[in-house]
N, C-alpha and C positions, 0 to 999 in steps of 0.2 A: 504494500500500500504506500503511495506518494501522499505527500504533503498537499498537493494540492486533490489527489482526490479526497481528502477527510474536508478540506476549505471550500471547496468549489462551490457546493450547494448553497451558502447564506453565510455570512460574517460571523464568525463567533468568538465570545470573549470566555478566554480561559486564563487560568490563575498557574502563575510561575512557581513551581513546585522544588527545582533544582539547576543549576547552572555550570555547568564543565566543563574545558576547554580538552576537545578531544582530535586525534587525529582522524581525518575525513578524505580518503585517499591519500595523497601526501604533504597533504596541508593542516595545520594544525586549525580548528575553527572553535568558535564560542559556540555550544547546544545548550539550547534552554528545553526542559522536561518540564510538562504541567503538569497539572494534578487531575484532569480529563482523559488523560491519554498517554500509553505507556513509551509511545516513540518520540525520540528527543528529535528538534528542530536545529539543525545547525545553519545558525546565523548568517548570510552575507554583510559586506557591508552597510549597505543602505538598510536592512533590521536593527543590525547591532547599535549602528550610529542615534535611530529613533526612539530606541529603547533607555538608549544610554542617556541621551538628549531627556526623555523626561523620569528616567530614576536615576542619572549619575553613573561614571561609571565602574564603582564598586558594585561586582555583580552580588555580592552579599545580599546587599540593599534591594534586589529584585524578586528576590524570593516571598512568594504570597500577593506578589501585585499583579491584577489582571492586565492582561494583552489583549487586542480584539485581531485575532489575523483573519483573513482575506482573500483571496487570490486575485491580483490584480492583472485582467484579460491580456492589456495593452503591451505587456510584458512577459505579456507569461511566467509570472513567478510565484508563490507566494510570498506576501510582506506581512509584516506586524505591525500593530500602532495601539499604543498604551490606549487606554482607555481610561 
């Protein structure tokens, strides 16, 4: 299951449950884990940067604050945006 097929149907805002910087083929990325869903999201930068932008970016501080993701067409990606 992709990212965007859990997003695609309607917006939803889920609660940041855990944050770990893990390797994602051979790059190292930021994965945020909610508490809706067992598969962790790892970040691009335009997420990490909106994320960061309104909790800070002590990812500590993220944990327990809702995200609303999305899939946004035009791009084809999924993104995040605090809610």
């Amino acid at each position: 299951m992709y990212w965007a097929d859990v997003c695609v149907s309607r917006r939803r805002c889920w609660t940041i449950r855990e944050v770990k910087e893990e390797m994602v083929g051979t790059d190292a990325k930021v994965v945020v884990y909610f508490a809706e869903h067992q598969k962790g999201l790892g970040l691009n930068k335009i997420n990490l940067r909106a994320i960061a932008q309104d909790y800070g970016v002590n990812t500590n501080f993220w944990i327990g604050k809702p995200v609303e993701l999305f899939r946004d067409i035009e791009s084809n990606s999924t993104k995040s945006k605090s809610a």
